[in-house]
C-alpha positions as CSV (number, residue, x, y, z in Angstrom):
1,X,0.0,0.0,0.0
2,X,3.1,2.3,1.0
3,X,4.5,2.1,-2.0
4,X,1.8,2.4,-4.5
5,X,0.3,5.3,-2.6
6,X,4.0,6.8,-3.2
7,X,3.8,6.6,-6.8
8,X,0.9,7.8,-7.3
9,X,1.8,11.1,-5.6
10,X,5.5,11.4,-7.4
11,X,3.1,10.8,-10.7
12,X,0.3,13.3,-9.8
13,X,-2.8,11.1,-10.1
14,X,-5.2,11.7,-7.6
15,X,-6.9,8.3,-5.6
16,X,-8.9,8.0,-2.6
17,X,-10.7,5.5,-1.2
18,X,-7.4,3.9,0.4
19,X,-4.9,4.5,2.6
20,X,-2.4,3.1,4.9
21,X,-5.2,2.9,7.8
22,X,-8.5,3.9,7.9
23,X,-8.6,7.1,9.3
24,X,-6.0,7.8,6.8
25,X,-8.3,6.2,3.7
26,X,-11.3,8.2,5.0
27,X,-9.5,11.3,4.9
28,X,-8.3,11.1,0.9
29,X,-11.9,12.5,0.1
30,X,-11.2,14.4,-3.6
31,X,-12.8,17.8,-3.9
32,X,-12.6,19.3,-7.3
33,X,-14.0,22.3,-8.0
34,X,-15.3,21.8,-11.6
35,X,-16.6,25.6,-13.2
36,X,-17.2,26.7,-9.5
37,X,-19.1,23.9,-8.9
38,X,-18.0,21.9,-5.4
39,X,-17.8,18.4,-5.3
40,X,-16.9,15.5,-3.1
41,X,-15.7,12.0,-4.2
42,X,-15.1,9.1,-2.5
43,X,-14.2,5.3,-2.5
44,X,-15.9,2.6,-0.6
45,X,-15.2,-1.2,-0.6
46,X,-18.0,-3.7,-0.1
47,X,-16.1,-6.5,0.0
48,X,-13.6,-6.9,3.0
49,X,-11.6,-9.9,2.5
50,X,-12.0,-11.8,5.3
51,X,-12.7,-15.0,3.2
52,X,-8.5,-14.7,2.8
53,X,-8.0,-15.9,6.3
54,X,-6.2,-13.6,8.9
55,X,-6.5,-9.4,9.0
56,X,-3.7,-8.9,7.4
57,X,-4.9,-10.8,4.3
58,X,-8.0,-8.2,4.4
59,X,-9.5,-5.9,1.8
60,X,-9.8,-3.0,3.8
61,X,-8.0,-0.7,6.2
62,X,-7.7,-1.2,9.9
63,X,-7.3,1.1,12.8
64,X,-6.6,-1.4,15.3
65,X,-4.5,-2.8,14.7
66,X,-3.1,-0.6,12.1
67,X,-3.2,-2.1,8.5
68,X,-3.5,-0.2,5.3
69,X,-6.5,-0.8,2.3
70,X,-9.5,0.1,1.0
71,X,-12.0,2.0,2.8
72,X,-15.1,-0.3,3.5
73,X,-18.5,0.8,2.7
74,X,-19.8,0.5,6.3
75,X,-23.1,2.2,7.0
76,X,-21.4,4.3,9.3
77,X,-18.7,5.2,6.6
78,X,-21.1,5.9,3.7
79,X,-22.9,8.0,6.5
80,X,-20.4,10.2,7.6
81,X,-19.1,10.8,4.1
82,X,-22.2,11.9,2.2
83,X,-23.9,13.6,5.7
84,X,-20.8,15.9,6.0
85,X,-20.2,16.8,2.1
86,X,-23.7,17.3,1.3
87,X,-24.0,19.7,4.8
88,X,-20.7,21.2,3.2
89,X,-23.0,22.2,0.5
90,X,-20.7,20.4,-2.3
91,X,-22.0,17.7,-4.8
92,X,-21.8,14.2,-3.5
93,X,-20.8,11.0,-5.4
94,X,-19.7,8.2,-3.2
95,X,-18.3,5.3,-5.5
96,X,-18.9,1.7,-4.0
97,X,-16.8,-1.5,-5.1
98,X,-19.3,-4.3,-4.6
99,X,-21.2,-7.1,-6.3
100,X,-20.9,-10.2,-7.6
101,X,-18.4,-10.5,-10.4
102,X,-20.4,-11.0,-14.0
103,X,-23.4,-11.0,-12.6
104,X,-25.5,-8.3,-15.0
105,X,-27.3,-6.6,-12.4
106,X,-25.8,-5.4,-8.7
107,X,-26.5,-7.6,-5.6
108,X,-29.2,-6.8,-2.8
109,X,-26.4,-5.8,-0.6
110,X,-25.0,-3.2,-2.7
111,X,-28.0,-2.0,-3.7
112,X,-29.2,-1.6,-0.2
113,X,-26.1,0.6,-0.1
114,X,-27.2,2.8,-3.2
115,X,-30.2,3.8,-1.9
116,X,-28.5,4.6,1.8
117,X,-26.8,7.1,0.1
118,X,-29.2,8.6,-2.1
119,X,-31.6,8.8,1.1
120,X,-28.4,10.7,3.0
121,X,-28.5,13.1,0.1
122,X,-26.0,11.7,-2.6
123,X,-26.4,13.7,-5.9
124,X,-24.9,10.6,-7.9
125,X,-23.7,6.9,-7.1
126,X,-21.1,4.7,-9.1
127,X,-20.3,1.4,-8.7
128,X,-17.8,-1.4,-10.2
129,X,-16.1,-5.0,-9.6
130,X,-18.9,-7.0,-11.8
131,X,-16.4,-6.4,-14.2
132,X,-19.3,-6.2,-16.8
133,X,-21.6,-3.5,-17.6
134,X,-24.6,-2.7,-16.0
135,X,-28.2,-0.6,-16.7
136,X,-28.8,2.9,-15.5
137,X,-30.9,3.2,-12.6
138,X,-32.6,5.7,-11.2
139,X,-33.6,6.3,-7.3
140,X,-35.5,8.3,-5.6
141,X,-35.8,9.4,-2.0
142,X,-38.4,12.1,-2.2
143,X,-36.2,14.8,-3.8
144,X,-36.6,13.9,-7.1
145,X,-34.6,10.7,-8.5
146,X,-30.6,10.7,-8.7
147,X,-29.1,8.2,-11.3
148,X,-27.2,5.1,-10.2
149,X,-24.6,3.5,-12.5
150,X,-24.2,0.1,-11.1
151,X,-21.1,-1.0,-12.9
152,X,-18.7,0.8,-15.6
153,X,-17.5,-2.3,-16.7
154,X,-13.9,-4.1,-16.9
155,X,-12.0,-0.9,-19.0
156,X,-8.3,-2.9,-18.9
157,X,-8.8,-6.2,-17.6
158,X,-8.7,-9.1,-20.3
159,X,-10.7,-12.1,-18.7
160,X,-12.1,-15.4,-20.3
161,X,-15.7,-14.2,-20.6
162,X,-17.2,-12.5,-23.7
163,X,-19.0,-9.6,-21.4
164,X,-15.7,-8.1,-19.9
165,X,-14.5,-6.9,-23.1
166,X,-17.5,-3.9,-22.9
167,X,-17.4,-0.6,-20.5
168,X,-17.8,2.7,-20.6
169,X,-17.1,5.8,-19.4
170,X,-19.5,8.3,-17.7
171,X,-19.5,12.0,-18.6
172,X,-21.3,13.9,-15.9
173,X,-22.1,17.8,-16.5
174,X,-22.9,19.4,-13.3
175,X,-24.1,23.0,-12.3
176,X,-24.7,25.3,-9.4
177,X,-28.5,25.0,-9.4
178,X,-31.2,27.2,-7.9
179,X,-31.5,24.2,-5.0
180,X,-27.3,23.8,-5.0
181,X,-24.8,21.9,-7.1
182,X,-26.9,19.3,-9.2
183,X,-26.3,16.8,-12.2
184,X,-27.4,18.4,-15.3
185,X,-26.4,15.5,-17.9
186,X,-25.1,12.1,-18.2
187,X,-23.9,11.1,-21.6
188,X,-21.9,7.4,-21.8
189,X,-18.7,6.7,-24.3
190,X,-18.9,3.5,-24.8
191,X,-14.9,1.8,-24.5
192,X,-14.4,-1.9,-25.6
193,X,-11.4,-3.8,-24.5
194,X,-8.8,-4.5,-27.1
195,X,-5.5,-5.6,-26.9
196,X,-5.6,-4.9,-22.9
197,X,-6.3,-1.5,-24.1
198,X,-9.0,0.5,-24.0
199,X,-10.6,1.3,-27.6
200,X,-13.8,4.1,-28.5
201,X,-16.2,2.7,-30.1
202,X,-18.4,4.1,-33.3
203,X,-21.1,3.1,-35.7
204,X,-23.1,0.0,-35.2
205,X,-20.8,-1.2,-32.3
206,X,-21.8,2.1,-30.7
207,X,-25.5,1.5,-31.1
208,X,-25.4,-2.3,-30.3
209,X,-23.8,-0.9,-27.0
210,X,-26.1,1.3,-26.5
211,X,-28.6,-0.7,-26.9
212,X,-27.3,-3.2,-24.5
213,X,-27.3,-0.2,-21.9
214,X,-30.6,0.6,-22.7
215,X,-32.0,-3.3,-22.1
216,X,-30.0,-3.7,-19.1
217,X,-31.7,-0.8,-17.8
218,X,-34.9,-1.8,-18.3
219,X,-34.6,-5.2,-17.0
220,X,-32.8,-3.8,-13.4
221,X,-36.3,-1.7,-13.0
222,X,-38.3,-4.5,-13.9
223,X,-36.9,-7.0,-11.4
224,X,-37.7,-4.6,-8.9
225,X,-40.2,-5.1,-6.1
226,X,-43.9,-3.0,-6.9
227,X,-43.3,0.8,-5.3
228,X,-39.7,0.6,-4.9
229,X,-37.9,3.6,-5.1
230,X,-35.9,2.1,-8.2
231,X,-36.5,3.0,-11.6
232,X,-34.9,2.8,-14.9
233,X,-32.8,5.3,-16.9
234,X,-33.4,5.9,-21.1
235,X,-30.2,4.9,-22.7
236,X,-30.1,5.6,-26.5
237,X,-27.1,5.6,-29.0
238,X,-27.1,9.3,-30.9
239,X,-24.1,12.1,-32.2
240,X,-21.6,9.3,-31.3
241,X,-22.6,8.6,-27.5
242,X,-25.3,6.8,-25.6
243,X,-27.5,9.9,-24.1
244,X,-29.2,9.3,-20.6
245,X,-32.8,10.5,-19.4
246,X,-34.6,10.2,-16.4
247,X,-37.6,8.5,-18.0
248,X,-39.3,8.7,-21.6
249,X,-41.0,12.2,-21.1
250,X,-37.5,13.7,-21.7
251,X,-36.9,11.8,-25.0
252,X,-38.8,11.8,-28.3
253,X,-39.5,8.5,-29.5
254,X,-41.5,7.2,-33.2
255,X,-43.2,4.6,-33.2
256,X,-42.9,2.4,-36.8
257,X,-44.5,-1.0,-37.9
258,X,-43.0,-3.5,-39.6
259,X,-45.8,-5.8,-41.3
260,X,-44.3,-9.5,-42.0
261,X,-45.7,-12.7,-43.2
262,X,-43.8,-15.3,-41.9
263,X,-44.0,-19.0,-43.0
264,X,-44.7,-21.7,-40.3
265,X,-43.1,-25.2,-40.1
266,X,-44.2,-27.6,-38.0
267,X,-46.6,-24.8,-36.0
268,X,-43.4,-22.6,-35.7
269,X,-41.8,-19.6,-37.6
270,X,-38.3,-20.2,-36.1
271,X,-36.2,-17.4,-34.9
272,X,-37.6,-14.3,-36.9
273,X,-34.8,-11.1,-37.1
274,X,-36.1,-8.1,-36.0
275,X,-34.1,-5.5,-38.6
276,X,-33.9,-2.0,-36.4
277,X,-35.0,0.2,-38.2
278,X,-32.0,2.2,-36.3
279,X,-29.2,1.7,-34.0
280,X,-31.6,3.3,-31.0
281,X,-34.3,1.2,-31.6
282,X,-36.4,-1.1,-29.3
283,X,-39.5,-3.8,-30.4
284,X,-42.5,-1.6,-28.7
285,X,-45.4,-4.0,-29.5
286,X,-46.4,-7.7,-31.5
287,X,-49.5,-8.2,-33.0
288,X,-50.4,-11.2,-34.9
289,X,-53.3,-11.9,-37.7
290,X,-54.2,-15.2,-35.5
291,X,-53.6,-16.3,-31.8
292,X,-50.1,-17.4,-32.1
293,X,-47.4,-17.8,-28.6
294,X,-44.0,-16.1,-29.1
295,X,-41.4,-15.2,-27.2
296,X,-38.5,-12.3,-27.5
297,X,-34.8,-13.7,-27.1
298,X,-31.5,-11.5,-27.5
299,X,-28.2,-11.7,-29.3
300,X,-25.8,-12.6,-26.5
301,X,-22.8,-12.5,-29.3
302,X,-23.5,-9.6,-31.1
303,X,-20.1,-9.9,-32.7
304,X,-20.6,-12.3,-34.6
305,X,-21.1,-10.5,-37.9
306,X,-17.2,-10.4,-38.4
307,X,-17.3,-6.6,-38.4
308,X,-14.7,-4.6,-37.0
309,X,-16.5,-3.3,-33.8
310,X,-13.6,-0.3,-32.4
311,X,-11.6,2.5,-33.2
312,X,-8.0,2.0,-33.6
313,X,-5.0,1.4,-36.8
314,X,-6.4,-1.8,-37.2
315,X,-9.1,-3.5,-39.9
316,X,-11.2,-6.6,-39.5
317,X,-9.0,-8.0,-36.4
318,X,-11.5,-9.9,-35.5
319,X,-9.7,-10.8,-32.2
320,X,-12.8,-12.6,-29.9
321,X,-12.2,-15.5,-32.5
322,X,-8.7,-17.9,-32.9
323,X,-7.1,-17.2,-35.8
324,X,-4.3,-18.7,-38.0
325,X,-3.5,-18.8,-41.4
326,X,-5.9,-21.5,-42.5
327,X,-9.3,-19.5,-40.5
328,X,-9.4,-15.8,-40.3
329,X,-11.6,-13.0,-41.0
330,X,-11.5,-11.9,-44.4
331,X,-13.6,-8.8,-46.4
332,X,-13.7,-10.9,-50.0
333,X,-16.8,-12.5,-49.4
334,X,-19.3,-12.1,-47.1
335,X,-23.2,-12.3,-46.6
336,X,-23.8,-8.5,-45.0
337,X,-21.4,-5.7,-44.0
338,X,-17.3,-5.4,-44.1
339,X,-16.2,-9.0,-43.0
340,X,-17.0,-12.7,-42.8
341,X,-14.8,-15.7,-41.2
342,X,-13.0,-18.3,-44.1
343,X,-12.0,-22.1,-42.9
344,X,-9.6,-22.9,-45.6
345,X,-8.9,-27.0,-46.1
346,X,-6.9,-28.8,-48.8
347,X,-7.1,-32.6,-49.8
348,X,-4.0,-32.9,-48.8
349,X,-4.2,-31.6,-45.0
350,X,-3.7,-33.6,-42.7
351,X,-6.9,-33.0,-40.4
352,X,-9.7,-30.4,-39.6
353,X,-9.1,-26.3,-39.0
354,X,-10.9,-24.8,-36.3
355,X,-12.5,-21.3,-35.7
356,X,-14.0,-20.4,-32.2
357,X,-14.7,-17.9,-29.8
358,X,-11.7,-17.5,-27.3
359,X,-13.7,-16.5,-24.7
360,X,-17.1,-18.0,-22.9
361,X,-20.3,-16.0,-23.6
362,X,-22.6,-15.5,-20.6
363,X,-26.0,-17.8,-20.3
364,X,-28.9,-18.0,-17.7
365,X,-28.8,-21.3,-16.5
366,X,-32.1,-23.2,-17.6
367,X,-33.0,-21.1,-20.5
368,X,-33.7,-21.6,-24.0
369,X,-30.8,-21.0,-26.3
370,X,-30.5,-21.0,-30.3
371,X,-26.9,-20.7,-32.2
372,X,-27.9,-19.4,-35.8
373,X,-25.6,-18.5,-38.3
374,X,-24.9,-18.5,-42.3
375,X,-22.5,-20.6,-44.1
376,X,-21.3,-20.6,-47.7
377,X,-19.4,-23.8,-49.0
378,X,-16.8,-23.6,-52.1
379,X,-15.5,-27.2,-53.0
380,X,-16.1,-27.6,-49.2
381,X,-15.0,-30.9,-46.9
382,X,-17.3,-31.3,-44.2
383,X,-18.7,-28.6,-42.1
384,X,-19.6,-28.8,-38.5
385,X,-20.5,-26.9,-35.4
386,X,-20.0,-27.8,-31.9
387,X,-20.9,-26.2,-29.0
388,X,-19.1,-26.3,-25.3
389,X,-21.2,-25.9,-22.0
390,X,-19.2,-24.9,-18.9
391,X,-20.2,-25.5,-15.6
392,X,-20.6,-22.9,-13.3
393,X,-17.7,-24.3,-11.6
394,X,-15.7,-23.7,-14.6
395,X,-15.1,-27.3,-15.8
396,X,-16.8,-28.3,-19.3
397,X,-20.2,-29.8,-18.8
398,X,-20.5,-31.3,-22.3
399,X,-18.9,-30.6,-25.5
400,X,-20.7,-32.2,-28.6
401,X,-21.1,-31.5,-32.6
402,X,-24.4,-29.8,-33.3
403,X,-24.4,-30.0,-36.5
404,X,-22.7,-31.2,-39.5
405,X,-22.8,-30.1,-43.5
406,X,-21.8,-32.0,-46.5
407,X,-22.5,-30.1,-49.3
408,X,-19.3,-29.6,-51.1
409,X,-21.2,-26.2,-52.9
410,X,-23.8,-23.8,-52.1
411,X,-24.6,-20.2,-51.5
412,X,-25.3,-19.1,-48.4
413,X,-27.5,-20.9,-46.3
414,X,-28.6,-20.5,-42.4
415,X,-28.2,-23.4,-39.4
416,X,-29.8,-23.7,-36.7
417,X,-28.9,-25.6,-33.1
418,X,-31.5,-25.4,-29.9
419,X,-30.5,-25.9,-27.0
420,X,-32.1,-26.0,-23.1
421,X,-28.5,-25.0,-20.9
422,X,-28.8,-27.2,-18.1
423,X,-29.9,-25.6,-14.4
424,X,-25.8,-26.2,-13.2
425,X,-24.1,-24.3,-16.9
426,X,-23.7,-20.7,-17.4
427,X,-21.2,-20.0,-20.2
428,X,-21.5,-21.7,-23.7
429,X,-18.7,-21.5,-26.8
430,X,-19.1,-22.0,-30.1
431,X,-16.8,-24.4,-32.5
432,X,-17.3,-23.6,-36.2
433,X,-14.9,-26.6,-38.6
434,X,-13.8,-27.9,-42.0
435,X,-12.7,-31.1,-42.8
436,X,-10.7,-31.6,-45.9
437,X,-11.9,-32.2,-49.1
438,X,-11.9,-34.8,-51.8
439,X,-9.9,-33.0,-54.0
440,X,-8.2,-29.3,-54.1
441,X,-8.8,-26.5,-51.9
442,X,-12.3,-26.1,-49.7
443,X,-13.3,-22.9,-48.4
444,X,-16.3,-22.6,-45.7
445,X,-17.3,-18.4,-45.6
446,X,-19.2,-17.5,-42.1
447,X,-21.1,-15.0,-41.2
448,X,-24.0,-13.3,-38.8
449,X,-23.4,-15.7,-35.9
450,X,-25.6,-15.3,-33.5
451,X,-26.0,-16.9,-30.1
452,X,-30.0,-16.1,-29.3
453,X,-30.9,-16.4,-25.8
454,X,-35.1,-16.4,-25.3
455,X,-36.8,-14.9,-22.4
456,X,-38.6,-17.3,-20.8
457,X,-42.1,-15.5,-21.1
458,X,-44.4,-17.0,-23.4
459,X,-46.5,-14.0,-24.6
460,X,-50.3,-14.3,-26.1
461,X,-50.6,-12.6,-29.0
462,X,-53.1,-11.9,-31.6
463,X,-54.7,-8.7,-33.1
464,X,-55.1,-6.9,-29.9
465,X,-51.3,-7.0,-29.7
466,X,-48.7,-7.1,-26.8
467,X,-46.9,-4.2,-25.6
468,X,-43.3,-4.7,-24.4
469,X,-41.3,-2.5,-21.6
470,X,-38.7,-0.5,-23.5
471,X,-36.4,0.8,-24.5
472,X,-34.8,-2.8,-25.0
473,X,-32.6,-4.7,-27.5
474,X,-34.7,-8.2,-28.4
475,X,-33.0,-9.2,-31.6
476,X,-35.3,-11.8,-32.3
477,X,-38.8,-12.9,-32.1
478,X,-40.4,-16.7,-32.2
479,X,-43.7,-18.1,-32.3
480,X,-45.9,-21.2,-32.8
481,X,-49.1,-20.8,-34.3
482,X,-51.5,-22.6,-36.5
483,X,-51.5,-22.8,-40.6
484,X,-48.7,-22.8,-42.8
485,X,-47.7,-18.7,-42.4
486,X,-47.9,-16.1,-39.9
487,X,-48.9,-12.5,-40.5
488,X,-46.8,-10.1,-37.5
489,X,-47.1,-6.3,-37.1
490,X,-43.5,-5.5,-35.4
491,X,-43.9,-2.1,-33.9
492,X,-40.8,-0.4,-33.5
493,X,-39.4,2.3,-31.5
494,X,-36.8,4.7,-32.0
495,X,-35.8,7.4,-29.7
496,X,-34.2,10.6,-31.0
């Protein structure tokens, strides 16, 4: 702790929320003054560490006996922090480490700390150590609700799940209101991890992002108990940031229907895209010419259209997938956008090549998940798909081949693998393969991946229609019906 603490004062960058004891932590409060607007920052730990065994294995700072860390986000700590800064007359913003790591939304604990703030007065909460991104929530204590960001996000860290590699950053403007220092804005740069660097990101990786935000907000106000003080934030993708409101009275929204007919097999249309109409739209409303059941689902992937998602020197890196010289991504040929993955075989190799994701991609245990994608064959050995389920404790639960193609030539067609993840897996990984072929050189092109996760909500609809919370991002709808088609009215919203 010393000695960190010592560099960072020889380099000039300004912490708090630590210190060699705890008096010492609780005194690093940072109060910048930001266009004569006061303000008061300051770090809390929820987690103390004393799962590692003795005190001085702990997390946070001690008194007695002396031992430097973080400052822990006791009730009596939050307390004293935002009861003597907001008396001070200075805009509050404790920031809490807590949670559970990857879990999407914060626990009960930390949220339990949120709203202790924001009932003390706190003009603004933050939060990380999911190390994945979380909603915008809102809270109110009477005074008007103060947003809660309940994770930024991993920003450096490279870990083995597909979620880490998304954060951003929140840019807060403040101002010395009539009732004191207030928030005035919160706009959200969205950062994804690359190379253990952080990257900006822009076009449709901005507004897949954003609509990730948006979702994840949503869905933290929906799990809520009736008449809690929680709410959800708007999050929307526009003039290269995701914008944040309070609710949807202080954004504009058009509402825009999408009529489809939709043939049924076997009583089922299969998973049906839902095209946005733009990057900040969200699926308001189904209605359906007959009584059909559907359900929503989600692209937990989303990067699995090949396309070069960041900003930076580099084109098409395509670095979430293994790569070698025999299965890359490649701009030559592809079904939509920029890129597409190539498996490259000859006659004469000596076994399969391999393409998959490099990291695991996040699953609610006992849901309904579909792997789609698009393949095109040239001269093509065999071409299969496997998928990997993990355990929760890490170890693989199964690994088998999903599906397999042998048609040598064709233009590009779609697959599809359903799967129910068992009640003890929560990570899944996809394998995409060539064998080589009878003769010369095979070529399998791959493109729009998807890995479609279904809520599990059945929802009745017919003419009357169903409304859905948004904004959200459902990708894709489903639903069983009678006859040989389906005619659905997708009503979309987009928020300007």
């Amino acid at each position: 702790m010393n000695d960190t603490l010592m560099h960072l004062d020889n380099l000039g960058i300004t912490y708090y929320g630590a210190g060699v004891d705890r008096s010492s932590a609780a005194a690093t409060t940072f109060h910048p003054d930001i266009n004569g607007v006061g303000m008061a920052m300051q770090g809390f730990c929820n987690l103390s560490g004393t799962s590692y065994g003795d005190t001085p294995l702990h997390i946070i700072a001690y008194d007695d006996p002396t031992k430097g860390g973080a400052l822990p986000a006791y009730t009596s700590s939050l307390d004293d922090f935002v009861d003597g800064e907001v008396g001070g007359g200075r805009l509050t913003v404790p920031i809490i480490h807590g949670g559970t790591e990857y879990a999407l939304m914060q626990s009960s604990g930390t949220r339990n700390d949120f709203a202790r703030t924001v009932d003390h007065g706190a003009d603004l909460v933050i939060a990380h150590h999911p190390h994945v991104v979380h909603g915008i929530a809102t809270y109110d204590a009477g005074n008007g609700p103060v947003y809660v960001v309940g994770s930024l996000g991993n920003f450096v860290f490279d870990q083995e799940r597909f979620e880490v590699f998304r954060s951003y950053l929140a840019v807060v403007d403040v101002v010395d209101g009539a009732n004191g220092p207030a928030v005035e804005a919160v706009n959200l740069v969205p950062i994804r991890i690359d190379d253990y660097a952080p990257r900006l990101m822009a076009g449709e990786a901005l507004d897949k992002m954003g609509r990730h935000v948006a979702h994840m907000s949503t869905q933290e106000a929906l799990a809520e108990d009736p008449g809690s003080n929680y709410g959800s934030a708007v999050v929307y993708a526009a003039g290269g940031r995701l914008r944040v409101a309070m609710d949807e009275s202080q954004v504009s929204t058009t509402d825009l229907v999408d009529q489809r007919s939709v043939a049924l097999s076997g009583g089922s249309t299969g998973p049906v895209a839902l095209d946005p109409y733009a990057g900040n739209d969200a699926l308001a409303a189904l209605h359906s010419d007959v009584a059909a059941s559907c359900q929503v689902g989600r692209d937990l992937l989303n990067i699995g259209d090949f396309e070069d998602p960041d900003v930076d020197e580099t084109f098409l890196e395509g670095d979430v997938w293994e790569q070698s010289e025999y299965h890359y991504v490649q701009s030559s040929e592809t079904r939509n956008g920029n890129g597409a993955g190539v498996l490259l075989r000859k006659s004469s190799s000596s076994g399969r090549t391999s393409m998959y994701l490099l990291e695991e991609v996040e699953v609610t245990p006992g849901s309904t998940v579909t792997f789609q994608g698009w393949s095109k064959l040239a001269n093509a050995g065999d071409f299969e798909v496997s998928i990997r389920l993990r355990k929760t404790s890490g170890s693989t639960y199964s690994y088998t081949d999903e599906h397999l193609d042998t048609g040598v030539n064709h233009d590009w067609q779609s697959f599809t693998i359903n799967k129910t993840i068992p009640s003890n897996v929560d990570t899944v990984q996809i394998y995409l393969r060539q064998y080589p072929p009878s003769s010369g050189e095979g070529m399998v092109f791959l493109d729009d991946i998807s890995i479609i996760q279904w809520d599990g909500q059945q929802l009745a609809v017919d003419a009357g229609g169903v409304t859905l919370p948004t904004p959200n991002a459902w990708d894709f709808v489903r639903c069983s019906a009678p006859g040989n088609s389906l005619d659905l009215d997708l009503t979309h919203r987009v928020y300007e």
